[in-house]
Gaussian input, Z-matrix of N, CA and C with variables (Angstrom, degrees):
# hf/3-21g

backbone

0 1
 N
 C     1     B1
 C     2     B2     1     A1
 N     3     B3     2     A2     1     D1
 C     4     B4     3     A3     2     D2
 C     5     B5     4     A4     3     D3
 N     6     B6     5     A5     4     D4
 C     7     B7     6     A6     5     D5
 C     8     B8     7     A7     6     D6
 N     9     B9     8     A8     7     D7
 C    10    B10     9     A9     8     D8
 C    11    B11    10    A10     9     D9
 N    12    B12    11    A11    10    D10
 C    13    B13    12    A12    11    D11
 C    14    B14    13    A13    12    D12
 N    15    B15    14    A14    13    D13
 C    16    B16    15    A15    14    D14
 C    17    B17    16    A16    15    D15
 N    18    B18    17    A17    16    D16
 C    19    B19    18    A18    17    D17
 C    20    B20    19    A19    18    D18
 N    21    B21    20    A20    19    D19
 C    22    B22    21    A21    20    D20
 C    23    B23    22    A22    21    D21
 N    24    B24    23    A23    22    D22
 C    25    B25    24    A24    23    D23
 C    26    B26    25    A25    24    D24
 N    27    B27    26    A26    25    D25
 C    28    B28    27    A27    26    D26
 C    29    B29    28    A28    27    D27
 N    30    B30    29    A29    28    D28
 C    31    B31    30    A30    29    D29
 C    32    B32    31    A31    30    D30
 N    33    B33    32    A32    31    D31
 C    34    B34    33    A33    32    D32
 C    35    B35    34    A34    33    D33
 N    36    B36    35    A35    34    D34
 C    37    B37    36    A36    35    D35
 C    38    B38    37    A37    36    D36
 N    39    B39    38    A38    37    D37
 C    40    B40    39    A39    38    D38
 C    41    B41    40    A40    39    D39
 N    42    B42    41    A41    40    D40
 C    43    B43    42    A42    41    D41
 C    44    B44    43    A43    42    D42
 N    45    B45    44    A44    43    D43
 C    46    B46    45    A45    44    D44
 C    47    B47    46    A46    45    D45
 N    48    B48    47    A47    46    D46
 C    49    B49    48    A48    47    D47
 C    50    B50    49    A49    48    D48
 N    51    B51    50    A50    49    D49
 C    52    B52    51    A51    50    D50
 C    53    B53    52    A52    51    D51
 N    54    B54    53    A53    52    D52
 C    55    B55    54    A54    53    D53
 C    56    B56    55    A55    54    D54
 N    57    B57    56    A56    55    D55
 C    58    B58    57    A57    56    D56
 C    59    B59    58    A58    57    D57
 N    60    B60    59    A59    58    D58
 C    61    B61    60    A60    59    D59
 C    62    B62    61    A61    60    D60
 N    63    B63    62    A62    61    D61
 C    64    B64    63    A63    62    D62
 C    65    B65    64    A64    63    D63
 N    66    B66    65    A65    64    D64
 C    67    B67    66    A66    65    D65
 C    68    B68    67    A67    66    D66
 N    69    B69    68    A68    67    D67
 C    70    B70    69    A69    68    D68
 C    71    B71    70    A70    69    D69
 N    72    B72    71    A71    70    D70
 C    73    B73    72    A72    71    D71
 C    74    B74    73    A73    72    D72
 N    75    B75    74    A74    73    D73
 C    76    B76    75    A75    74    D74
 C    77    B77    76    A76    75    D75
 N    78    B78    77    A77    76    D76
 C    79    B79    78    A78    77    D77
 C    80    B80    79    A79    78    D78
 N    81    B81    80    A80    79    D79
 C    82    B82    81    A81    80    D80
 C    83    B83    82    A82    81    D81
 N    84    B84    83    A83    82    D82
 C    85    B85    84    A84    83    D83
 C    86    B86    85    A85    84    D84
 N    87    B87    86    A86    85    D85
 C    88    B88    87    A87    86    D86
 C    89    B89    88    A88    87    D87
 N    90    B90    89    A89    88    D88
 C    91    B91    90    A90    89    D89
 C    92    B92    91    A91    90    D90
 N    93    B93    92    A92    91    D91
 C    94    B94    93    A93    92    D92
 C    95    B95    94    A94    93    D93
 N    96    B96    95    A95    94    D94
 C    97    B97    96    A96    95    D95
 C    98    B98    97    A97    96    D96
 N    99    B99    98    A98    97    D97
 C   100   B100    99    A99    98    D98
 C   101   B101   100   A100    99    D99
 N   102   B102   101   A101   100   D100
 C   103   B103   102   A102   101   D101
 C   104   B104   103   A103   102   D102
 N   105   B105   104   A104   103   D103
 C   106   B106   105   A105   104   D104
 C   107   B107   106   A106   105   D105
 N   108   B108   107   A107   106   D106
 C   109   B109   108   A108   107   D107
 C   110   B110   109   A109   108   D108
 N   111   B111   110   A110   109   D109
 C   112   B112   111   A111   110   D110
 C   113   B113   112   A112   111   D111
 N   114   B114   113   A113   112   D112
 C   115   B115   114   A114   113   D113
 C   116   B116   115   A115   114   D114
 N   117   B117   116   A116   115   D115
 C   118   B118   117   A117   116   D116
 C   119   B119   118   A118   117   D117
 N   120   B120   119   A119   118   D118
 C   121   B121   120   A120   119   D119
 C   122   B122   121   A121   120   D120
 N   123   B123   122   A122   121   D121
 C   124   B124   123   A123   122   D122
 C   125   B125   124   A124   123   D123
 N   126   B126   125   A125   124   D124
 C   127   B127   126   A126   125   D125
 C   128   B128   127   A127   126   D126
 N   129   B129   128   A128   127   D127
 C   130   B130   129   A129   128   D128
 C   131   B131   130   A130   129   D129
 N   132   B132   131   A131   130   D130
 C   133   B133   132   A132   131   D131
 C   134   B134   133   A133   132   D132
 N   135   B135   134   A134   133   D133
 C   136   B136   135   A135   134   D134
 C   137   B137   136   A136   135   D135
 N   138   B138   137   A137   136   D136
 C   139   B139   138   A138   137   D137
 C   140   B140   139   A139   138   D138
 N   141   B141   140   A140   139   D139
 C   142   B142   141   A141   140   D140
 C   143   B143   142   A142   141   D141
 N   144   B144   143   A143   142   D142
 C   145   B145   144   A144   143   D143
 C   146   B146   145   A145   144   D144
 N   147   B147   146   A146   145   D145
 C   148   B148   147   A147   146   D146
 C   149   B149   148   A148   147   D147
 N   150   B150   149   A149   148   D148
 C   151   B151   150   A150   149   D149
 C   152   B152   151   A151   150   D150
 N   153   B153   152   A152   151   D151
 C   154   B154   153   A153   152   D152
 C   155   B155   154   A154   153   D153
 N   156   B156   155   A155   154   D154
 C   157   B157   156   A156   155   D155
 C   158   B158   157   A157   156   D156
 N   159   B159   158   A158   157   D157
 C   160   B160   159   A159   158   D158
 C   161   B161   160   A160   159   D159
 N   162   B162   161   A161   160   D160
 C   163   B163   162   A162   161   D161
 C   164   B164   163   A163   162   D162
 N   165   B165   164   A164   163   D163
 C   166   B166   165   A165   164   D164
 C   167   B167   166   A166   165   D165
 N   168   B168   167   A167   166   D166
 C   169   B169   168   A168   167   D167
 C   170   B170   169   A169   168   D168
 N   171   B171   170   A170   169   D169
 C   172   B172   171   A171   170   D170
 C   173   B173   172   A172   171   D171
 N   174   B174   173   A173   172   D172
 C   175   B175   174   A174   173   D173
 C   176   B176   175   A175   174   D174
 N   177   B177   176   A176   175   D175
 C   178   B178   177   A177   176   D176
 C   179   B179   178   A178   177   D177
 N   180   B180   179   A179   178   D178
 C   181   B181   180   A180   179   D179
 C   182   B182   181   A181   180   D180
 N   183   B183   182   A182   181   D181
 C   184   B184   183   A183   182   D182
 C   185   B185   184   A184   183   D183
 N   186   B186   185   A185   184   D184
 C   187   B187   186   A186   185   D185
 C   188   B188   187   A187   186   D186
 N   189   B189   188   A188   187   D187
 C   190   B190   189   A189   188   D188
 C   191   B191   190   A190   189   D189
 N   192   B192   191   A191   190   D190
 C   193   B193   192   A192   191   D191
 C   194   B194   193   A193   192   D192
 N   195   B195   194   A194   193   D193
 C   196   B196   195   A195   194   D194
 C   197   B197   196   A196   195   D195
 N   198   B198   197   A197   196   D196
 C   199   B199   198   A198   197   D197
 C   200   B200   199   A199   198   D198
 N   201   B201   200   A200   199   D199
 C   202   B202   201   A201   200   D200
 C   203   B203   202   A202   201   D201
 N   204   B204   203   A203   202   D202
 C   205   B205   204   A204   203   D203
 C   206   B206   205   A205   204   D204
 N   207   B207   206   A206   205   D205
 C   208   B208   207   A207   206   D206
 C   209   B209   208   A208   207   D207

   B1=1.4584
   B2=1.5280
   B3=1.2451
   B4=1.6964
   B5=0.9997
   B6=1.3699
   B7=1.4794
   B8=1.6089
   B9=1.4515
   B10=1.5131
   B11=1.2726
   B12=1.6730
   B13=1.4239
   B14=2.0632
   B15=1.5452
   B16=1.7230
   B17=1.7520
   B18=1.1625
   B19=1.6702
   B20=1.5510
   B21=1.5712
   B22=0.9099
   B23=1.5005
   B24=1.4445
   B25=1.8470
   B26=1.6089
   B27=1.5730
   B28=1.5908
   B29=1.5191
   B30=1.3636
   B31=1.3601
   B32=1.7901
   B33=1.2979
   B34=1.1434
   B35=1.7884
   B36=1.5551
   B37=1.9303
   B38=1.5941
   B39=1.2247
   B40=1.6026
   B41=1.8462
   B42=1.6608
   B43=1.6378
   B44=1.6354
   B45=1.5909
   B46=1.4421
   B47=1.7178
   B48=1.4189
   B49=1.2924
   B50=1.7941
   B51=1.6581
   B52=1.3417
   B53=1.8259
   B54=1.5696
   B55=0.9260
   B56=1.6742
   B57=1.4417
   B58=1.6963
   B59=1.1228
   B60=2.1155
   B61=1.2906
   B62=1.4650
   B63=1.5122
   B64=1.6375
   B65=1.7756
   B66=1.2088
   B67=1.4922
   B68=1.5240
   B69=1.3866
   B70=1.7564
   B71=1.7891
   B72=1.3396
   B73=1.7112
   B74=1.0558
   B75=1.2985
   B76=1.6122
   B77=1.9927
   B78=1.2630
   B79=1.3045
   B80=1.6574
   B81=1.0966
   B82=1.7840
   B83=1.6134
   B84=1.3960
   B85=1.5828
   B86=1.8705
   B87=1.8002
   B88=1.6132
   B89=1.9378
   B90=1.1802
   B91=1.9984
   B92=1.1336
   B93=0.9796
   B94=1.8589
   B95=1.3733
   B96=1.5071
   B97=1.4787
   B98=1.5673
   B99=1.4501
   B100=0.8877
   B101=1.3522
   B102=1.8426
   B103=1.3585
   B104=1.6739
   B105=1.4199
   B106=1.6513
   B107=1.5490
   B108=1.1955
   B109=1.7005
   B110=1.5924
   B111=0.9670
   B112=2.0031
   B113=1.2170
   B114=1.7598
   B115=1.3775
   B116=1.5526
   B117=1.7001
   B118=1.3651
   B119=1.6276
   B120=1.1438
   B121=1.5626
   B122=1.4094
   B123=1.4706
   B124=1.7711
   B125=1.7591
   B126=1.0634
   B127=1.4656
   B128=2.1341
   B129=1.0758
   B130=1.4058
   B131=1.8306
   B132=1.1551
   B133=1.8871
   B134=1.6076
   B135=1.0165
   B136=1.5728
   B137=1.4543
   B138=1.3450
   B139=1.8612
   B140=1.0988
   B141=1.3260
   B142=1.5012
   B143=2.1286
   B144=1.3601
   B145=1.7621
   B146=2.0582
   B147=1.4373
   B148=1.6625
   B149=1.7851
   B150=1.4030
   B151=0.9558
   B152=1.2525
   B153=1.3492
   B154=2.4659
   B155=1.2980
   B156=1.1011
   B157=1.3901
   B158=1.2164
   B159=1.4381
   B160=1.0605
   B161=1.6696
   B162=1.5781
   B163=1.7095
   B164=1.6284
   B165=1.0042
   B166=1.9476
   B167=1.0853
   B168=1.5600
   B169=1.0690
   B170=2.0376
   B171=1.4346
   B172=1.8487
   B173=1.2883
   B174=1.4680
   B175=1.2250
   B176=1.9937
   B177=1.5037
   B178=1.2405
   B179=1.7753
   B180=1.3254
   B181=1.6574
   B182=1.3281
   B183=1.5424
   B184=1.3273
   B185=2.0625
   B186=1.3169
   B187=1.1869
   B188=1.4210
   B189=1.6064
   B190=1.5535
   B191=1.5641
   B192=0.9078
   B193=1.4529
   B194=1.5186
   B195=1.7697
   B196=1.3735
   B197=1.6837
   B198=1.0332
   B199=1.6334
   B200=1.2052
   B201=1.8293
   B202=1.1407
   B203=1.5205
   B204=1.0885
   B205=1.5755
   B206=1.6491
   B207=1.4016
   B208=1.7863
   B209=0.7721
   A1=108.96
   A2=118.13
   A3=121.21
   A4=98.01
   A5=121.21
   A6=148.31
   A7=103.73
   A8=105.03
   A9=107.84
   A10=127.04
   A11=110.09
   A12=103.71
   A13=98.81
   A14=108.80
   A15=102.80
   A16=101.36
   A17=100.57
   A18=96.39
   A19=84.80
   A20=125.18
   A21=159.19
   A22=99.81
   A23=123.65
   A24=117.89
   A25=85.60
   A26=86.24
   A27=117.87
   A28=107.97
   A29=117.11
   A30=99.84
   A31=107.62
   A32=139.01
   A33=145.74
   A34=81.43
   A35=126.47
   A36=125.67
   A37=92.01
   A38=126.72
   A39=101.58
   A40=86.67
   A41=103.82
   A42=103.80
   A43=94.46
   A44=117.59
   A45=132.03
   A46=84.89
   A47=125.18
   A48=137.75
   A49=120.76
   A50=100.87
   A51=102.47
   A52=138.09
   A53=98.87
   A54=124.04
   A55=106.35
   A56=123.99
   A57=117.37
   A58=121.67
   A59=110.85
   A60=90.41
   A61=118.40
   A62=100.42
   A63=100.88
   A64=124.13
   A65=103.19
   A66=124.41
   A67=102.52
   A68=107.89
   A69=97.61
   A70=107.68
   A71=107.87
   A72=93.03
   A73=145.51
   A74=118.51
   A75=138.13
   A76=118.55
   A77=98.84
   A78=101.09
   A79=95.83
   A80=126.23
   A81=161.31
   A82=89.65
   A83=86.98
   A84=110.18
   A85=124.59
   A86=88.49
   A87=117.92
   A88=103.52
   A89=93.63
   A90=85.61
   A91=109.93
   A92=118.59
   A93=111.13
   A94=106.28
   A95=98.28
   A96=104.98
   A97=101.99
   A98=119.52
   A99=141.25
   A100=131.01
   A101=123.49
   A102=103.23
   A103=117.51
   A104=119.91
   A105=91.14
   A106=111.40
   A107=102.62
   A108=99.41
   A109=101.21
   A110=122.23
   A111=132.82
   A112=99.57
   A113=118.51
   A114=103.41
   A115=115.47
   A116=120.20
   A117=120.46
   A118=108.11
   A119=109.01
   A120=110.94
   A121=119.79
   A122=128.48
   A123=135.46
   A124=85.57
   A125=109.89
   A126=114.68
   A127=87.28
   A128=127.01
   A129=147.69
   A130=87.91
   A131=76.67
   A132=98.80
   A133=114.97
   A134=128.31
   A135=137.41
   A136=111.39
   A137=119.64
   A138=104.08
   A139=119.88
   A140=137.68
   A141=125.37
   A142=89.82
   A143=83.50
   A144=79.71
   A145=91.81
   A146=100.63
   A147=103.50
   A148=98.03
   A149=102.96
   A150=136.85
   A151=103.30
   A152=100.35
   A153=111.45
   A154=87.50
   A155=126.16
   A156=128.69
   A157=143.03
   A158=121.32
   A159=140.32
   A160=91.84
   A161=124.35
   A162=145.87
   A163=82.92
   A164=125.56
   A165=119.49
   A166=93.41
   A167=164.48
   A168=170.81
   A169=98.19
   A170=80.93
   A171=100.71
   A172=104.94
   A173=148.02
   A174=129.97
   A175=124.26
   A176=102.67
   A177=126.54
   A178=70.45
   A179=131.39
   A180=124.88
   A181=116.99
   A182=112.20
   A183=99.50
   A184=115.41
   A185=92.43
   A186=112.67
   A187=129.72
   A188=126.30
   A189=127.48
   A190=107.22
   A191=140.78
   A192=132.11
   A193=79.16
   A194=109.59
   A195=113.69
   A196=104.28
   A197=116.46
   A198=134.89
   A199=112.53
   A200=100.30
   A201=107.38
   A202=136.59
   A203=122.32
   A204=112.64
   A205=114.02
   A206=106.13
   A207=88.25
   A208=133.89
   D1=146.93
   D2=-176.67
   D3=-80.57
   D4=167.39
   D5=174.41
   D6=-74.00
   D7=135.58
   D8=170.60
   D9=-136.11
   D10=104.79
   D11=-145.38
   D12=-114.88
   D13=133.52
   D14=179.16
   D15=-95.15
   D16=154.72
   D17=171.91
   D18=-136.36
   D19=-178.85
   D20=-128.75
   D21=-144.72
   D22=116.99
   D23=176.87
   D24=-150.67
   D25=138.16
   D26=-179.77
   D27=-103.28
   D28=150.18
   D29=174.79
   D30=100.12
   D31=-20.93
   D32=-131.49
   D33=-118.83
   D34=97.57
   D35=-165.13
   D36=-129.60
   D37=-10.64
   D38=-178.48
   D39=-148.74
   D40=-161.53
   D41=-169.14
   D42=-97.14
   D43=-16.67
   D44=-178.94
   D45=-47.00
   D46=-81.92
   D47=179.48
   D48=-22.31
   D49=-63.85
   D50=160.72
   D51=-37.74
   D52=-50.97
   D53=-175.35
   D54=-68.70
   D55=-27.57
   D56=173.57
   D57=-96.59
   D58=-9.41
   D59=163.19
   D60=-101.66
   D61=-3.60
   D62=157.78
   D63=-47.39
   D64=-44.19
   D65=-162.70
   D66=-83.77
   D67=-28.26
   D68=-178.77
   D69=-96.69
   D70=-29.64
   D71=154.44
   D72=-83.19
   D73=-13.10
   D74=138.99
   D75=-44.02
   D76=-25.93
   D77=-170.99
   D78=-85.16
   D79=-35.24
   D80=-145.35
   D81=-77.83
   D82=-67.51
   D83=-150.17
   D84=-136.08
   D85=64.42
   D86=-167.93
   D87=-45.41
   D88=-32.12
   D89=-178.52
   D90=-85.49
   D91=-15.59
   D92=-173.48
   D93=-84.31
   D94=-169.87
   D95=-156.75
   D96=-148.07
   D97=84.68
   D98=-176.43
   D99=-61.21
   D100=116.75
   D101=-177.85
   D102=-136.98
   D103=124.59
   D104=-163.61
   D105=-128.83
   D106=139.24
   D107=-162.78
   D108=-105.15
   D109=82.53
   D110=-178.60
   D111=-32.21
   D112=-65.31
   D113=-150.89
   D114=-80.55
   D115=2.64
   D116=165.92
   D117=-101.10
   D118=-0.83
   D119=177.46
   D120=85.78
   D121=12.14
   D122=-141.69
   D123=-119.69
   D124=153.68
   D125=158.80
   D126=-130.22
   D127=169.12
   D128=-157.32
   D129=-157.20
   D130=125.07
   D131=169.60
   D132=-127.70
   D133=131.48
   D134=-164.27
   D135=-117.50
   D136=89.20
   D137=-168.90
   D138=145.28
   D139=168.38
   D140=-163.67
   D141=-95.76
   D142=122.96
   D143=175.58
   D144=-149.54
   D145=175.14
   D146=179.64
   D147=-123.38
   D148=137.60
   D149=-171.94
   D150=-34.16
   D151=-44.21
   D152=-170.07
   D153=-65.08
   D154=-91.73
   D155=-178.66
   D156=-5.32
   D157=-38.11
   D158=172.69
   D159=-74.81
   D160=-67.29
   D161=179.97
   D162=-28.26
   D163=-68.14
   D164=-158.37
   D165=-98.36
   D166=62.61
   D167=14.37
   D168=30.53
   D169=-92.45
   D170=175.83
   D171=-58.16
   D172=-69.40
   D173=173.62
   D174=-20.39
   D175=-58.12
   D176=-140.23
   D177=-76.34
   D178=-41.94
   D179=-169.29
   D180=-82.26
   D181=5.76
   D182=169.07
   D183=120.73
   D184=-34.99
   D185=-178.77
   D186=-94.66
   D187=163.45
   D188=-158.81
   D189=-85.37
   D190=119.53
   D191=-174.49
   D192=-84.03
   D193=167.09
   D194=162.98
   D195=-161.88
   D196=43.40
   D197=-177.63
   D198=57.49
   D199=-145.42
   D200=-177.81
   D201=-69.82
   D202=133.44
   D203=173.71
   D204=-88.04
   D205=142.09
   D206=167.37
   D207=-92.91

């Protein structure tokens, strides 16, 4: 089974929002399996990916990375 990891993104107020940091970790990270819930602030990543990556993914779109979620 893949790894399924939530992080924490600030900044994330309508689905416009969702939808770019969907699109910029999708761009990041073509095997995974991307999932992002705006109005709790979490994006969910499904797949072998590295932690930075995902961080400048969300950076690079505008938004607050804020690590791991538990």
């Amino acid at each position: 089974m893949s790894a399924q990891t939530h992080y924490h993104v600030a900044g994330m107020t309508c689905e416009g929002c969702a939808k770019a940091v969907r699109r910029a970790l999708s761009s990041r990270l073509p095997d995974a399996v991307i999932a992002v819930d705006q109005p709790a602030g979490l994006v969910t990543v499904t797949g072998d990916h590295e932690e930075a990556t995902v961080r400048e993914a969300i950076d690079d779109a505008g938004y607050d990375f804020g690590g791991k979620a538990a």
